[in-house]
PDB file of N, CA, C and O in Angstrom:
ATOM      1  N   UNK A   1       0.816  -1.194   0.000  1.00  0.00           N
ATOM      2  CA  UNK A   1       0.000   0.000   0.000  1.00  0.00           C
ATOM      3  C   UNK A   1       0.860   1.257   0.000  1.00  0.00           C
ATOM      4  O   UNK A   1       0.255   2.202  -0.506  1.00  0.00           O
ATOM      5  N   UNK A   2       1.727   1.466   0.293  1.00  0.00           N
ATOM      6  CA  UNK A   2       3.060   2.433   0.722  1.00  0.00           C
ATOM      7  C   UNK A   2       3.282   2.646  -0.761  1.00  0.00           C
ATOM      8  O   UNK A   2       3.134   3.689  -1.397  1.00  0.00           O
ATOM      9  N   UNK A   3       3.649   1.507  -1.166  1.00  0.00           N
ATOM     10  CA  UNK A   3       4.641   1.915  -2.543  1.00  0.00           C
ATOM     11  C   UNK A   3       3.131   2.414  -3.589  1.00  0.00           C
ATOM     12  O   UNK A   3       3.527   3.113  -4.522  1.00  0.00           O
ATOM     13  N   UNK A   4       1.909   2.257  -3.617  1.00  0.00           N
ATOM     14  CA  UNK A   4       0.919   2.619  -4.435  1.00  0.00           C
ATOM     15  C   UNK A   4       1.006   4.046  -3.827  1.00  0.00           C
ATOM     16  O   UNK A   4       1.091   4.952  -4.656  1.00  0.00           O
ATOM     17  N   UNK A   5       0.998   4.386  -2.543  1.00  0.00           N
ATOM     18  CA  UNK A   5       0.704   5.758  -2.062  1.00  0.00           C
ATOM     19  C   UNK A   5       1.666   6.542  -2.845  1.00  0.00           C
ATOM     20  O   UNK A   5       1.472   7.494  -3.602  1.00  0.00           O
ATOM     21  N   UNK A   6       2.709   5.961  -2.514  1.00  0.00           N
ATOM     22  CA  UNK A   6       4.293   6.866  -2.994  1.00  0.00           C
ATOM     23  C   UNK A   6       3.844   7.291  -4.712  1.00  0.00           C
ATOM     24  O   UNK A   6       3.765   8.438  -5.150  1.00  0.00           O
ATOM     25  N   UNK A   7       3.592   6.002  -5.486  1.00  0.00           N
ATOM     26  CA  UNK A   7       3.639   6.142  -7.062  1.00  0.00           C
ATOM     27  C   UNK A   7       2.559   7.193  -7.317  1.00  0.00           C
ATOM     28  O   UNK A   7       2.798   7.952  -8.255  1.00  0.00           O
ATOM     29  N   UNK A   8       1.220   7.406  -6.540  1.00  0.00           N
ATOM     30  CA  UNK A   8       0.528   8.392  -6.535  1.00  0.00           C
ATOM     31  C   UNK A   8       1.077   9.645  -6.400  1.00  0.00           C
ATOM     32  O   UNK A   8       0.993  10.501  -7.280  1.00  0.00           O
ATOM     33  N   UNK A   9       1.808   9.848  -5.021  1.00  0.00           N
ATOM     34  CA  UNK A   9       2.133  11.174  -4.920  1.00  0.00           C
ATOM     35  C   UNK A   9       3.569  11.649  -5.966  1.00  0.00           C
ATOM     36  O   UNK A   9       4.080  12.768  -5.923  1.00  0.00           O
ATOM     37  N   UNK A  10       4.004  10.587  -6.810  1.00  0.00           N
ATOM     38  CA  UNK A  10       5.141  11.199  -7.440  1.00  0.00           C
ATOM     39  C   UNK A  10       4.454  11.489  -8.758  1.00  0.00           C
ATOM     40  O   UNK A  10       4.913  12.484  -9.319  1.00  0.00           O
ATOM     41  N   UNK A  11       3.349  10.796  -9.473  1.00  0.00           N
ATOM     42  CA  UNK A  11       2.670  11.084 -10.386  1.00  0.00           C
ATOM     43  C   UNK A  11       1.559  12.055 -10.225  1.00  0.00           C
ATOM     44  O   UNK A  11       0.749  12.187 -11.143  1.00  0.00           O
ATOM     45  N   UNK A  12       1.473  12.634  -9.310  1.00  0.00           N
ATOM     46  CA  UNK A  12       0.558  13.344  -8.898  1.00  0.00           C
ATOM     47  C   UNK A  12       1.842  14.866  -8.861  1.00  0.00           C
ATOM     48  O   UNK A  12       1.633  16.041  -9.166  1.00  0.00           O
ATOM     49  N   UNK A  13       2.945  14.291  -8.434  1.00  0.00           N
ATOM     50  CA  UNK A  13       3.837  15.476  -8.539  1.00  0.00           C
ATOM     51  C   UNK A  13       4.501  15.845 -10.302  1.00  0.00           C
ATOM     52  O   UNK A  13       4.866  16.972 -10.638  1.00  0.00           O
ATOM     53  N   UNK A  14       4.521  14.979 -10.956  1.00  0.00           N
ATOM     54  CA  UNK A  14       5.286  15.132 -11.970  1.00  0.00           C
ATOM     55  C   UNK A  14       3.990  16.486 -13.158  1.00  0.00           C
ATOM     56  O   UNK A  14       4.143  17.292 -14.075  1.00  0.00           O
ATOM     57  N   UNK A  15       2.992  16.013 -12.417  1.00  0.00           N
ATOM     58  CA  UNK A  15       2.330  17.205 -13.409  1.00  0.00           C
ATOM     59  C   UNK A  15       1.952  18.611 -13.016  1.00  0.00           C
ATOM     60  O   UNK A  15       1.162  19.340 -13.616  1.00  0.00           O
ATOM     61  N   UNK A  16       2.613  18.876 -11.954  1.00  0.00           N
ATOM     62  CA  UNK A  16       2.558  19.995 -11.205  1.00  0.00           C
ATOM     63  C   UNK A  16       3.631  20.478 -12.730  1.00  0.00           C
ATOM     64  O   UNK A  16       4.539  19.712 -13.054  1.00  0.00           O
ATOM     65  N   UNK A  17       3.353  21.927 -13.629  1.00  0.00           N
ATOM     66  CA  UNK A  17       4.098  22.226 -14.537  1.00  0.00           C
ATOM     67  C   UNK A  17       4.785  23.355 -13.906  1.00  0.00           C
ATOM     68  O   UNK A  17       4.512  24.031 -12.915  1.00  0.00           O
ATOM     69  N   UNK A  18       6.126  23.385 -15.076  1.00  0.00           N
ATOM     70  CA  UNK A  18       7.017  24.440 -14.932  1.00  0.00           C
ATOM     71  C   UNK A  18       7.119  25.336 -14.745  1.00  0.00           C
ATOM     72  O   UNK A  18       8.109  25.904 -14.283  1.00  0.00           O
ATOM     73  N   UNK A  19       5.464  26.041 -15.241  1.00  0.00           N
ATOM     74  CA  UNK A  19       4.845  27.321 -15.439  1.00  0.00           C
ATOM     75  C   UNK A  19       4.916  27.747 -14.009  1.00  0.00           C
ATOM     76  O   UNK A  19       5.554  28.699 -13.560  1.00  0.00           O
ATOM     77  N   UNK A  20       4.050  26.771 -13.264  1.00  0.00           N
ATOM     78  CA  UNK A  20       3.188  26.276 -11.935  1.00  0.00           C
ATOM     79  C   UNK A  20       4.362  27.282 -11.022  1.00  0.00           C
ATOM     80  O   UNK A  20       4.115  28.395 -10.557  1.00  0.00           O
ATOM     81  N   UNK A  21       5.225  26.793 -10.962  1.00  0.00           N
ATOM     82  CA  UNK A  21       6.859  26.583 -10.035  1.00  0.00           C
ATOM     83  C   UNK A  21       7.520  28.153 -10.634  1.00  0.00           C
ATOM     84  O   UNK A  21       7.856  29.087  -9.906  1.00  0.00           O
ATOM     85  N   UNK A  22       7.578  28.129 -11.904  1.00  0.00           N
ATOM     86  CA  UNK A  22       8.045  29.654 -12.384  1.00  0.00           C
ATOM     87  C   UNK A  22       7.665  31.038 -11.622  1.00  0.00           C
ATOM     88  O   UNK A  22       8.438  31.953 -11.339  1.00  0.00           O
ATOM     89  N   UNK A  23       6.436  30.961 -11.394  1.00  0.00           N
ATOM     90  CA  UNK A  23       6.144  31.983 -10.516  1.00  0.00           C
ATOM     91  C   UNK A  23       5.978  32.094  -9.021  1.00  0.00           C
ATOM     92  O   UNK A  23       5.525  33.017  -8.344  1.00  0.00           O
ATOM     93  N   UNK A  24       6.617  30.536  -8.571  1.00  0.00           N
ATOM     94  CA  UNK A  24       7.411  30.794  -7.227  1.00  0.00           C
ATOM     95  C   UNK A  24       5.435  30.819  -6.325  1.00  0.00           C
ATOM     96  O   UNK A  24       5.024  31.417  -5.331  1.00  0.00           O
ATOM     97  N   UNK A  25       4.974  30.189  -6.980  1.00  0.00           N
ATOM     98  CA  UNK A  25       3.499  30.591  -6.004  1.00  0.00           C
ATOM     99  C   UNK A  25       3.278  29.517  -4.980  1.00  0.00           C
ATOM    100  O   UNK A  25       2.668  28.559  -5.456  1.00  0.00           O
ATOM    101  N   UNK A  26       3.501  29.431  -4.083  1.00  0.00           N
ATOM    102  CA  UNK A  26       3.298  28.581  -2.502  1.00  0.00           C
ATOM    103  C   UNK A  26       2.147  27.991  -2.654  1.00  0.00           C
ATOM    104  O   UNK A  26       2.172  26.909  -2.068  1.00  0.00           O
ATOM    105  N   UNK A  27       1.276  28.167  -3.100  1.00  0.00           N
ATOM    106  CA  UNK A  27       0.003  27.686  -3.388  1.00  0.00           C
ATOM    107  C   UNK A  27      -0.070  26.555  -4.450  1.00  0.00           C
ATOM    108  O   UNK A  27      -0.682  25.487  -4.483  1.00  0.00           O
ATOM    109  N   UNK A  28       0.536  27.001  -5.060  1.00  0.00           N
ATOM    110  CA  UNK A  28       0.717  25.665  -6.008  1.00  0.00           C
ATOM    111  C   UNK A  28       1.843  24.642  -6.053  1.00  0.00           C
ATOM    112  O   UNK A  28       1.873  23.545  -6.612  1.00  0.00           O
ATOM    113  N   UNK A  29       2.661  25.204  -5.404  1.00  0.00           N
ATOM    114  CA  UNK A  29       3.501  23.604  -4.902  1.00  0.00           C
ATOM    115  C   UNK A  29       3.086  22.979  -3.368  1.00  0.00           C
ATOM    116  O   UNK A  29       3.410  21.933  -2.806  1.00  0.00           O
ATOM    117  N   UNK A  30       2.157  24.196  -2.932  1.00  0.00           N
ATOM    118  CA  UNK A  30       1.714  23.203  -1.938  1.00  0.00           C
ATOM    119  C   UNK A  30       0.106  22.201  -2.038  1.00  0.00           C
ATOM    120  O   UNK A  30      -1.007  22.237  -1.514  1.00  0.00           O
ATOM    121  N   UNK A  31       0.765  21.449  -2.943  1.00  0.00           N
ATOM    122  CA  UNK A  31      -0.613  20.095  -3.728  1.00  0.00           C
ATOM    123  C   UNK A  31      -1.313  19.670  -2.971  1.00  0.00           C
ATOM    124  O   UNK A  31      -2.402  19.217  -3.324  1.00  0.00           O
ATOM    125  N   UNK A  32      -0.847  19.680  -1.450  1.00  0.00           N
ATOM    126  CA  UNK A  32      -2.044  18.669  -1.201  1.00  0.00           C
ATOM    127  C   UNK A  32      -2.660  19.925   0.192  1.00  0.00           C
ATOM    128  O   UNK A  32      -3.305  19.672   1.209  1.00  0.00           O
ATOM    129  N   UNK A  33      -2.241  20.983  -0.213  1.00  0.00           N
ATOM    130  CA  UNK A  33      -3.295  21.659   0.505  1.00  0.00           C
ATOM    131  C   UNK A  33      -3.326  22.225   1.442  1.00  0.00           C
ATOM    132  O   UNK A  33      -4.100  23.141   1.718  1.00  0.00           O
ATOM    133  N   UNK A  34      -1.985  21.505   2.484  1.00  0.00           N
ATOM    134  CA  UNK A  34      -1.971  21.689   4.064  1.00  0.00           C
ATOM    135  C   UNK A  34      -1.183  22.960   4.658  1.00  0.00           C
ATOM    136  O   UNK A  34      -0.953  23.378   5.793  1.00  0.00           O
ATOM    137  N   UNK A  35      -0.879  23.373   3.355  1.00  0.00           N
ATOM    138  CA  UNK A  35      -0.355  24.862   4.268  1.00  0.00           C
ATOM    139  C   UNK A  35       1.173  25.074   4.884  1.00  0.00           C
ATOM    140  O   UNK A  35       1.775  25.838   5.638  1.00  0.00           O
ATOM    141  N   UNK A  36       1.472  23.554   3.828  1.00  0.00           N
ATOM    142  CA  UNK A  36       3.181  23.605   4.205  1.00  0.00           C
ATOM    143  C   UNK A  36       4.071  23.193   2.394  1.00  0.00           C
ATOM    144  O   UNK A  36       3.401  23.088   1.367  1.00  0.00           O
ATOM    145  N   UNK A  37       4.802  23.116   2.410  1.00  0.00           N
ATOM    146  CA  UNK A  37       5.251  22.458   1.143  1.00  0.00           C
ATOM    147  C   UNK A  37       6.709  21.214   1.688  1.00  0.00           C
ATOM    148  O   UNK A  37       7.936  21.317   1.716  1.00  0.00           O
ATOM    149  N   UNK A  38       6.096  20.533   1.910  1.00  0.00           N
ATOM    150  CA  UNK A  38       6.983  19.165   2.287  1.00  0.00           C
ATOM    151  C   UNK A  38       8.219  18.693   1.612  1.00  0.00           C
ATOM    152  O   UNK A  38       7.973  19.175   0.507  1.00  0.00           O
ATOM    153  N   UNK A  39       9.115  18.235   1.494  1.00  0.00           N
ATOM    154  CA  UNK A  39      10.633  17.900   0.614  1.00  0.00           C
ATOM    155  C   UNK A  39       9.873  17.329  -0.636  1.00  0.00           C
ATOM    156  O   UNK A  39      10.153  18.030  -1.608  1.00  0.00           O
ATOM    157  N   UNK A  40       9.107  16.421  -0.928  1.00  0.00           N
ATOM    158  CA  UNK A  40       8.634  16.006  -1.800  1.00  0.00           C
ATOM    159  C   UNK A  40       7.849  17.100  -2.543  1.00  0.00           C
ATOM    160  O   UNK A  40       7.855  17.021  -3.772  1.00  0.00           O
ATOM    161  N   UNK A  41       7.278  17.955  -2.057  1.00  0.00           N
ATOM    162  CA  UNK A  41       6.342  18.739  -3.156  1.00  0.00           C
ATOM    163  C   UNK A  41       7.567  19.563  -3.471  1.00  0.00           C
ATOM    164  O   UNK A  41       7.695  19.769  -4.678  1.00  0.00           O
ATOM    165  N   UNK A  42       8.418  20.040  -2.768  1.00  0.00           N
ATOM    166  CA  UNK A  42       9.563  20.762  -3.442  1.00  0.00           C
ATOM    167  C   UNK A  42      10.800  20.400  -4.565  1.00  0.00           C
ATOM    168  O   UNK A  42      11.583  21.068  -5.239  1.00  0.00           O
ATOM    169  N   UNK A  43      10.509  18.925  -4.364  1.00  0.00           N
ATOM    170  CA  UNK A  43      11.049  18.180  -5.454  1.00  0.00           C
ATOM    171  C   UNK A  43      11.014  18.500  -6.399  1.00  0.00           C
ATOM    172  O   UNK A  43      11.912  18.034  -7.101  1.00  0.00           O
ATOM    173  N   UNK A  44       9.830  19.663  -7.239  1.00  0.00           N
ATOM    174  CA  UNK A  44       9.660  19.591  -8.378  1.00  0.00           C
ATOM    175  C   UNK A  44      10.916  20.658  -8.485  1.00  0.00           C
ATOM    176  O   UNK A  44      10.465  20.986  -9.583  1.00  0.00           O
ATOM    177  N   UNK A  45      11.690  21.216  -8.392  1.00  0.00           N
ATOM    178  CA  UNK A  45      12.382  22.299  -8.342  1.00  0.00           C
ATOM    179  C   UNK A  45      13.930  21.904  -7.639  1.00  0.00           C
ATOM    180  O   UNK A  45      14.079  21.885  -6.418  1.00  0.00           O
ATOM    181  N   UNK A  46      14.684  21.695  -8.296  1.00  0.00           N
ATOM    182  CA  UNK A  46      16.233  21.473  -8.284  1.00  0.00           C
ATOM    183  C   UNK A  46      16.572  22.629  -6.871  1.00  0.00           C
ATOM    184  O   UNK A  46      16.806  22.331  -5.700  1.00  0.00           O
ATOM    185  N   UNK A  47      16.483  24.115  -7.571  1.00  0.00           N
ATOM    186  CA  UNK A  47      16.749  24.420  -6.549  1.00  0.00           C
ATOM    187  C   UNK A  47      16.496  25.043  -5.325  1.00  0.00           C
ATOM    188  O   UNK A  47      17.220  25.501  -4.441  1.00  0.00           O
ATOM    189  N   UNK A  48      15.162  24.937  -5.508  1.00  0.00           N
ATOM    190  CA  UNK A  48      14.370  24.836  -4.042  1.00  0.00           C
ATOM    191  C   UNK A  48      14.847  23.716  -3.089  1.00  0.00           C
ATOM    192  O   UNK A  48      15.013  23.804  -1.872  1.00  0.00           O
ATOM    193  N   UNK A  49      15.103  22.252  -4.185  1.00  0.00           N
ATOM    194  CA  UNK A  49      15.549  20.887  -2.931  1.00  0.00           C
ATOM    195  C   UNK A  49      16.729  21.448  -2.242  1.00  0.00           C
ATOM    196  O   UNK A  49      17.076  21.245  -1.079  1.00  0.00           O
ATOM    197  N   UNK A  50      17.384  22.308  -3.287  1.00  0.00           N
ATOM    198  CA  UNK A  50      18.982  22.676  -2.686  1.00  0.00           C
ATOM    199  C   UNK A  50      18.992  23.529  -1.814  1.00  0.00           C
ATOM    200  O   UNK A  50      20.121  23.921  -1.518  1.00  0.00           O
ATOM    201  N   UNK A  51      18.056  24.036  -1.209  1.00  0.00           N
ATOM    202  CA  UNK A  51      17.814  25.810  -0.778  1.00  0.00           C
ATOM    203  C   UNK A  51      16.810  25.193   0.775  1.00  0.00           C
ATOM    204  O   UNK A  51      16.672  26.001   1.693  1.00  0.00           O
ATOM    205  N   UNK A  52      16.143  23.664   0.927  1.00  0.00           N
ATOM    206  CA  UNK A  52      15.214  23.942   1.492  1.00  0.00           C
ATOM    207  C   UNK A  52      15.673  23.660   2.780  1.00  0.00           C
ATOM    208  O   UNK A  52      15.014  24.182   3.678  1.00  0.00           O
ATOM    209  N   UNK A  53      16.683  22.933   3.132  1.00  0.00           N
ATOM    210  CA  UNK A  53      17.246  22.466   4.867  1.00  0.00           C
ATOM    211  C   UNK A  53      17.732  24.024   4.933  1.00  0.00           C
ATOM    212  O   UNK A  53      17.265  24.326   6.031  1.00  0.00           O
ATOM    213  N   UNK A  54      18.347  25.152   4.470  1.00  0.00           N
ATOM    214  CA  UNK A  54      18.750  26.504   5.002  1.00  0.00           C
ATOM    215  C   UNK A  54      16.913  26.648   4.891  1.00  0.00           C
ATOM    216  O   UNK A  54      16.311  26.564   5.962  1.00  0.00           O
ATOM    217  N   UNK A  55      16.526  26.747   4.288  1.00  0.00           N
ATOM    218  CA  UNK A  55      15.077  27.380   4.333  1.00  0.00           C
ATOM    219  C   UNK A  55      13.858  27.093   5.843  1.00  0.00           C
ATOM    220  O   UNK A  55      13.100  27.750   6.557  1.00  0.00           O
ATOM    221  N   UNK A  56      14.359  25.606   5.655  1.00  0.00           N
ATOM    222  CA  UNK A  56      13.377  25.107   7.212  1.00  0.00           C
ATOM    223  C   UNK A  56      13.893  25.461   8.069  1.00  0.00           C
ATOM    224  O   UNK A  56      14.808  24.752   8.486  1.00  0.00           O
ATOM    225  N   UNK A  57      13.605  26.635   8.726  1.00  0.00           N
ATOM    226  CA  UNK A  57      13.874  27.426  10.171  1.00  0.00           C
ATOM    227  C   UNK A  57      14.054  26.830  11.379  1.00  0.00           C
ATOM    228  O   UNK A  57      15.009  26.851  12.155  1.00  0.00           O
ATOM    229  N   UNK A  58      12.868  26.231  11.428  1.00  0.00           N
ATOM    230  CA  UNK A  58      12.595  25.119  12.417  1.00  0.00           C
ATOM    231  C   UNK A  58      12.811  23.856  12.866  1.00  0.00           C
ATOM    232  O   UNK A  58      12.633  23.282  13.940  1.00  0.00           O
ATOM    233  N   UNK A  59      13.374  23.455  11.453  1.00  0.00           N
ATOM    234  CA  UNK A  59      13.334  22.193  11.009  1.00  0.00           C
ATOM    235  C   UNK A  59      12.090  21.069  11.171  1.00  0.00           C
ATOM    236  O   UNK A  59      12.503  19.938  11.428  1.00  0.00           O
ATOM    237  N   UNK A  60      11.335  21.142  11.112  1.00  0.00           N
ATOM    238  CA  UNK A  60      10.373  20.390  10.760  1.00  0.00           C
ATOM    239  C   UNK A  60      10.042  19.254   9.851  1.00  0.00           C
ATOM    240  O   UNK A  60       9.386  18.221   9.982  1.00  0.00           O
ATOM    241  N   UNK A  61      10.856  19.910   8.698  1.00  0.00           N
ATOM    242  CA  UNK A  61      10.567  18.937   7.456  1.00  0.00           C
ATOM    243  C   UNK A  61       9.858  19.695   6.448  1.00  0.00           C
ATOM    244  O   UNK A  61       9.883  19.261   5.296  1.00  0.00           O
ATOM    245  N   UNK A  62       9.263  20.705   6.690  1.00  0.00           N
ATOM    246  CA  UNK A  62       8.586  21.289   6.217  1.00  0.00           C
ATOM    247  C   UNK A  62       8.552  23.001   5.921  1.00  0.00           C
ATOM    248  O   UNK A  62       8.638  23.806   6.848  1.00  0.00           O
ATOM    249  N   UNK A  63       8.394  23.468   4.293  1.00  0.00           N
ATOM    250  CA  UNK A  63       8.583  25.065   4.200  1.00  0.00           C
ATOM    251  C   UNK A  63       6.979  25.592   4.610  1.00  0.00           C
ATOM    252  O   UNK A  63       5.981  25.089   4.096  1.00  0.00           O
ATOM    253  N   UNK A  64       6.924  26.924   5.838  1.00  0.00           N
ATOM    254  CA  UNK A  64       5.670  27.499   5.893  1.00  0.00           C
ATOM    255  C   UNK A  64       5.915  28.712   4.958  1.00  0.00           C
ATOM    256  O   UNK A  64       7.024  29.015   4.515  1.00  0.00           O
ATOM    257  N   UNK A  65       4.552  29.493   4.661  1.00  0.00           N
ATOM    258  CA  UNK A  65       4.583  30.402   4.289  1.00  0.00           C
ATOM    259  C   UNK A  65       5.514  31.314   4.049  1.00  0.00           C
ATOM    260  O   UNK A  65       5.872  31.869   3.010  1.00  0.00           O
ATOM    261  N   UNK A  66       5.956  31.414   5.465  1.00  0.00           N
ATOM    262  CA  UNK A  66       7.106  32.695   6.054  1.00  0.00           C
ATOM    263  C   UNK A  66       8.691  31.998   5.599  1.00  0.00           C
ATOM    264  O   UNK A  66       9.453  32.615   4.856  1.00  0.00           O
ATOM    265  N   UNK A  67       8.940  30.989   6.022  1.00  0.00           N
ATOM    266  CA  UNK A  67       9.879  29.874   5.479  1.00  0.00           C
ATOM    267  C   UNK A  67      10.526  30.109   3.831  1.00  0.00           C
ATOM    268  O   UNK A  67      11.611  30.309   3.285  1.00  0.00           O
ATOM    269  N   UNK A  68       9.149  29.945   3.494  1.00  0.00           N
ATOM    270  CA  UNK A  68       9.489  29.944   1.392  1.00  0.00           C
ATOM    271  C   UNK A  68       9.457  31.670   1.406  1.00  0.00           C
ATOM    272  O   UNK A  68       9.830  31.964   0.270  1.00  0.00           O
ATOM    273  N   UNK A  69       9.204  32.865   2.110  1.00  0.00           N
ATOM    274  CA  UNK A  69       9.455  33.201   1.691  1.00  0.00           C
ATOM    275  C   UNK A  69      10.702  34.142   1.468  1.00  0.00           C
ATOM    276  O   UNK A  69      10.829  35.278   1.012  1.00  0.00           O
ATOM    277  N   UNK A  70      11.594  33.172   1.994  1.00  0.00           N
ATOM    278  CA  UNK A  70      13.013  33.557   1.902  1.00  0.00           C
ATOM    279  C   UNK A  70      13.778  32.386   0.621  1.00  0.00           C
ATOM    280  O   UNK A  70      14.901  31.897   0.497  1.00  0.00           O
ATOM    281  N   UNK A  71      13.022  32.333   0.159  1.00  0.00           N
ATOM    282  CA  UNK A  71      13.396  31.509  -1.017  1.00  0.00           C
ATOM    283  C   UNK A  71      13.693  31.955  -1.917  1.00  0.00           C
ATOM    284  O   UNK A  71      12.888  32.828  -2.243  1.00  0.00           O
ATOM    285  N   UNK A  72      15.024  31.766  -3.043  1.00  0.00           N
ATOM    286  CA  UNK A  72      15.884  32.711  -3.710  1.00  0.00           C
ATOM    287  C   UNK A  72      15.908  31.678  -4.649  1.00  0.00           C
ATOM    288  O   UNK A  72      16.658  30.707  -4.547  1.00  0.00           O
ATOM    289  N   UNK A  73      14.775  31.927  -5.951  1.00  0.00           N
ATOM    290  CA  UNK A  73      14.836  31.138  -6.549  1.00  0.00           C
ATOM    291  C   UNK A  73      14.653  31.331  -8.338  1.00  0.00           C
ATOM    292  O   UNK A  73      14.729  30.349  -9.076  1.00  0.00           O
TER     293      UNK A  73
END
């Protein structure tokens, strides 16, 4: 069940488009809604993955609002 969840959320990530991510909008890399953007939804973006352990303040695991928006991208 894990590995069906996973193949969902990476195909569910791969069509998040370039456009989507180009304009840097928090809202749309955050897919599933919750008001954070997780390592995986940031995946879509090279260098957001590279940018996001300085980015998580808190470390959580997770970019908030305030988080991404120190994102230099």
């Amino acid at each position: 069940m894990k590995n069906v969840l996973a193949a969902l959320s990476i195909a569910g990530l791969s069509m998040v488009s370039a456009s989507a991510f180009a304009g840097g909008d928090f809202e749309k890399l955050d897919t599933d809604g919750n008001g954070s953007i997780s390592v995986i939804e940031a995946s879509v973006s090279t260098s957001l993955t590279e940018q996001f352990a300085d980015l998580d303040a808190n470390a959580d695991g997770e970019l908030s609002k305030s988080e991404y928006a120190n994102y230099e991208g």
